[in-house]
C-alpha positions in Angstrom: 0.0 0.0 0.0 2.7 2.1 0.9 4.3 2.0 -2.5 1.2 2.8 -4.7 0.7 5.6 -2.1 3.9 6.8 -3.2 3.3 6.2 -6.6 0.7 8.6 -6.9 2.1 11.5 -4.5 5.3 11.2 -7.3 2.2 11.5 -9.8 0.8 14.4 -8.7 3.7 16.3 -7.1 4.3 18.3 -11.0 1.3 19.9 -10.0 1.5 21.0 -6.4 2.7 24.6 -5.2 6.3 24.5 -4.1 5.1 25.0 -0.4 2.9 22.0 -0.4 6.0 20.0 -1.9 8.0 21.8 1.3 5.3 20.6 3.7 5.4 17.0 2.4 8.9 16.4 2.7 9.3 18.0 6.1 6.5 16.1 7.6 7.8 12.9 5.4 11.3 13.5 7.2 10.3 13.6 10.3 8.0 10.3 10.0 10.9 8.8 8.1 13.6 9.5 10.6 10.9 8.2 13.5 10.5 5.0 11.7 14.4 4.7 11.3 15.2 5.5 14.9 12.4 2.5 15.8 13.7 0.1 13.9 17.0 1.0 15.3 16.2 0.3 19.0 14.3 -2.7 17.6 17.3 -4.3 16.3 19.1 -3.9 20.0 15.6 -4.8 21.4 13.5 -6.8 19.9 10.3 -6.9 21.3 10.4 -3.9 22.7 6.9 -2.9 23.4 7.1 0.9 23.5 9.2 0.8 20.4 6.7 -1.4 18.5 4.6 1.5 19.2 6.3 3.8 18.4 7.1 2.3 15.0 3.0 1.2 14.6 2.4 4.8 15.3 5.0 6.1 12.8 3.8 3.7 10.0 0.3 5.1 10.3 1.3 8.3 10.1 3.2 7.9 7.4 0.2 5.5 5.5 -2.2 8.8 6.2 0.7 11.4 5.0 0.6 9.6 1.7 -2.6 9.1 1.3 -3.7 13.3 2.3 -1.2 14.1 -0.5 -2.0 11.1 -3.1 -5.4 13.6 -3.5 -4.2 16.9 -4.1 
């Protein structure tokens, strides 16, 4: 899902303002760089409850990032 949400941001980011493209990659960043600091304290503890969270919560967020912007 991810990747087809992706798809058709890339589709329709020609068309967006350059401060909507600004305001998705800032937001994308910090979800990005969320997710990567997860799966980081995954790796040194898996099954980490509070960072499976974390990383459910950032994966969502991310999921509803993509799909806000997939309709401009």
């Amino acid at each position: 899902m991810i990747e087809y949400l992706k798809q058709r941001v890339e589709q329709r980011r020609a068309r967006w303002d350059p401060r909507v493209s600004e305001t998705f990659d800032r937001n994308m960043g910090v979800i990005d760089e969320t997710v990567n600091e997860m799966l980081k304290e995954l790796d040194e503890r898996p099954h980490d409850e509070v960072s499976e969270e974390a990383l459910n919560a950032a994966m969502r967020d991310k999921i509803e990032l993509l799909k806000e912007f997939s309709e401009l």
